[in-house]
N, C-alpha and C positions, 0 to 999 in steps of 0.2 A: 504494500500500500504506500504510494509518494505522498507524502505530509512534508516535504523538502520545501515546497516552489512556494516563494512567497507572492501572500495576501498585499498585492501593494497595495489596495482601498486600504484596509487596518494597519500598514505599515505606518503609510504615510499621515496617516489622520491618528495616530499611537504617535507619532512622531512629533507632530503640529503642537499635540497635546499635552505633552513632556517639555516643549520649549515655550508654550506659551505659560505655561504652570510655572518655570525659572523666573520669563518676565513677571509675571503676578508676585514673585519675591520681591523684585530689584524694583517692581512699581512701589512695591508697600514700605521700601526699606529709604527711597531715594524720591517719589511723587507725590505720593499722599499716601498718609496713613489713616484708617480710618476704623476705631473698634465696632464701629455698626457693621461694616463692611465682611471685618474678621466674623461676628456675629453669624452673620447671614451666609457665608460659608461655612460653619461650622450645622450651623440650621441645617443646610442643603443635605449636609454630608451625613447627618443624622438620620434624617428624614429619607434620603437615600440609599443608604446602607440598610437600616430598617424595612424598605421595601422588595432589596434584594432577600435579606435573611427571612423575615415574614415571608414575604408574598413570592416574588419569582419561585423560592428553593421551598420553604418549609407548607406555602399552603397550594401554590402552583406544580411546583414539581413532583412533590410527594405526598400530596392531597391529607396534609396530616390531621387538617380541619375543614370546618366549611364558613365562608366569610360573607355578608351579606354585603351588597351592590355598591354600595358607599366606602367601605372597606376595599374591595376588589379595585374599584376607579383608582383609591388613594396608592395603592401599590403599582398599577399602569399608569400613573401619571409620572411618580417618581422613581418606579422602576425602569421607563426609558427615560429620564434625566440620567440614569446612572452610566447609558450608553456601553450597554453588557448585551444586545443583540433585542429583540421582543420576546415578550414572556413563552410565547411558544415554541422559539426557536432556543432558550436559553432549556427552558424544562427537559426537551427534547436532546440534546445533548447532555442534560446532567442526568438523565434516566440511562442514555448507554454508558454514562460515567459507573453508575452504580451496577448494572447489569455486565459490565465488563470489564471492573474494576483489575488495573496494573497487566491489564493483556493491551495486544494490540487493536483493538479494537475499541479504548479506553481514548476517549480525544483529550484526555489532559495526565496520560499516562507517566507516573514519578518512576517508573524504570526506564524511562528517555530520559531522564536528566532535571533536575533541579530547574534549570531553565526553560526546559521544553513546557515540564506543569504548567510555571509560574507564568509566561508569556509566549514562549514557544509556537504553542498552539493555536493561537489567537493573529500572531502573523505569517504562521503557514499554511497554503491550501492543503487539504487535507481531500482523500474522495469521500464525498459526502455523500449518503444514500437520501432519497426523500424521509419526510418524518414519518409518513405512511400512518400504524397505528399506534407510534409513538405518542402521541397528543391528541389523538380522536377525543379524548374528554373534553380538554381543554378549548378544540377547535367548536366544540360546542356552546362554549360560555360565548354570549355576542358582544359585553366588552374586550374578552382577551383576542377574542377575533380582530374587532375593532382596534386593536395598539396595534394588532400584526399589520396590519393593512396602513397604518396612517402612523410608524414607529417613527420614521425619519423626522417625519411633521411635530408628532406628540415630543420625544427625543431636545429637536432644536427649541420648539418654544419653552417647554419646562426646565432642559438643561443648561439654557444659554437667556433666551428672552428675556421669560421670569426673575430668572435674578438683576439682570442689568437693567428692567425696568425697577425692583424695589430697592436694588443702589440708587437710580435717581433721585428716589425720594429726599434721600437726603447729601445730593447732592455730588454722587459718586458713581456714576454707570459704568464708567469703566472698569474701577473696580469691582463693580458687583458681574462686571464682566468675567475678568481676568480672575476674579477670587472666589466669586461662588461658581463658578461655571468652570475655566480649567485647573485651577490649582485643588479641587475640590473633588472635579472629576481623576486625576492622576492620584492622589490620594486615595479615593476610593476603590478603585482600578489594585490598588497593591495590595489594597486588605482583602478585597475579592481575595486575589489573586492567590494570599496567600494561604488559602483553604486548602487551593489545589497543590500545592508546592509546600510549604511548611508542615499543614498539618498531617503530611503525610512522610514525614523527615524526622520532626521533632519532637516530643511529648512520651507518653505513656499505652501501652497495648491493655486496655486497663477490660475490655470486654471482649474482645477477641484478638488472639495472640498470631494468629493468622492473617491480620488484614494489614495494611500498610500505614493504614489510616492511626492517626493517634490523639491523644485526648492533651493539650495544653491548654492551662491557663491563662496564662499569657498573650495565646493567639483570643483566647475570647475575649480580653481586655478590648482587644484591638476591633471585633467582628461581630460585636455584638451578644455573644454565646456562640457562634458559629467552632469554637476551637476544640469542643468535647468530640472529636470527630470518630475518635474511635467506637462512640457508644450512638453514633449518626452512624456508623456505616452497618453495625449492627443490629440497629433500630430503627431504618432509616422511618418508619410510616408514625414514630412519635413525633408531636408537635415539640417535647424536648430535646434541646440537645445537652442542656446539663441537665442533668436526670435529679441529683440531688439538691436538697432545697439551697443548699449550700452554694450551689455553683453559681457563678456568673453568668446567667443566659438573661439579659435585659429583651431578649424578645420572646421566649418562652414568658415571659409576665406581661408583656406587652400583649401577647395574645389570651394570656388568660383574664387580663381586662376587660378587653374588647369580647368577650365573652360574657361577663358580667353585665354589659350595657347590652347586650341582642345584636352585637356584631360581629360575633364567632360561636361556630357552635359543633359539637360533633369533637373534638378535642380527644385525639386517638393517642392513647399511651400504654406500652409494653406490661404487663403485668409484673407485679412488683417481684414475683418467685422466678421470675423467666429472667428478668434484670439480676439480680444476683444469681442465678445459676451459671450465667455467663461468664458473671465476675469472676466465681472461684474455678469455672473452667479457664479462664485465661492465666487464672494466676496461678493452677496446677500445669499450667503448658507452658508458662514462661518460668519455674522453678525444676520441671521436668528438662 
């Protein structure tokens, strides 16, 4: 399979977006500084990182709940701000991620290399098969239809517009350009990234000693709860990815909010005797 030849659209537009994220330093540092501005990327990156972890992976890709209409909207609005592909096209590739995990048939496969995970994949063409009945659910939802269809549209005005319209407000568009939009999106873009790459490197085999995948804390700091990955690749159809109440998973509570208000509902979790038999199977295979 050639996964070699590169993706110039993503090279060069990964590229654009890396050197405009530098300028948004050297504007902040040297044109105007502005904490509203910082603010308001910080907002973005929230609110978008939150919609990949929610919505793209944990309620679009692995259907580990179910989200009412307003909910749905608020994740395809700022889940193409995040400019990670449309929600159909992003689930679709993370469902052969998990079905084909560290073979070649894995499009962010970590036995290519730390690199390849990490970014690799994303500026190589790779042969792509159709999604077929990869997302037959999904393609039936008629908002995630609707991003698929109007992603570039939805993408540019939430990722880029939006903010540089509410930097004007006070008095700052370029910044709300160059700060909420690309230094926010490269930002984003790494902690994605580094789910696929890190957490499959670093951390603890803490539910299955077999899988590649690992459980840090530290990457959750970073990704929301996204970094208990080992006990994600094991349980992928829970809405948690730290299972214990302890852990850092700010979107596991995020969505068990929004379930309290009639915004989530269906809230699918591993049984508590199945979660620890894993455990102590891991831990007799990693002392074996």
């Amino acid at each position: 399979m050639n996964r070699t030849r590169l993706n110039w659209t993503n090279f060069l537009f990964l590229t654009a977006a890396h050197l405009l994220a530098a300028v948004a330093i050297v504007y902040m540092a040297f044109v105007h500084f502005s904490w509203w501005t910082v603010g308001l990327g910080l907002t973005w990156g929230l609110l978008c990182t939150l919609s990949i972890s929610g919505g793209y992976h944990r309620l679009f890709a692995h259907v580990a709940y179910k989200a009412a209409w307003p909910l749905r909207a608020f994740y395809l609005a700022f889940g193409a701000a995040s400019v990670q592909n449309s929600a159909l096209s992003w689930a679709a590739d993370h469902r052969v991620h998990h079905s084909h995990t560290d073979s070649d048939q894995d499009p962010y496969n970590i036995r290519r290399g730390f690199w390849w995970a990490h970014i690799g994949w994303v500026v190589c063409r790779g042969e792509r098969k159709g999604r077929g009945k990869l997302v037959n659910d999904l393609e039936n939802d008629p908002l995630v239809s609707f991003q698929d269809r109007h992603y570039l549209l939805l993408a540019t005005l939430f990722g880029a517009l939006v903010p540089m319209a509410i930097g004007a407000t006070w008095g700052d568009p370029l910044g709300g350009l160059l700060v909420g939009c690309f230094l926010r999106l490269v930002v984003q873009w790494h902690v994605t990234f580094s789910v696929n790459s890190f957490a499959h490197l670093i951390g603890r085999r803490t539910y299955s000693a077999t899988s590649t995948a690992r459980d840090s804390v530290l990457l959750a700091l970073v990704t929301l709860g996204e970094g208990y990955h080992n006990f994600h690749h094991r349980f992928q159809a829970d809405y948690r990815n730290g299972v214990r109440w302890r852990d850092f998973d700010p979107t596991k509570w995020w969505i068990w909010s929004a379930s309290r208000v009639g915004l989530a509902r269906d809230l699918r979790r591993a049984p508590a005797e199945r979660v620890e038999a894993a455990r102590r199977s891991a831990r007799l295979q990693t002392a074996g």
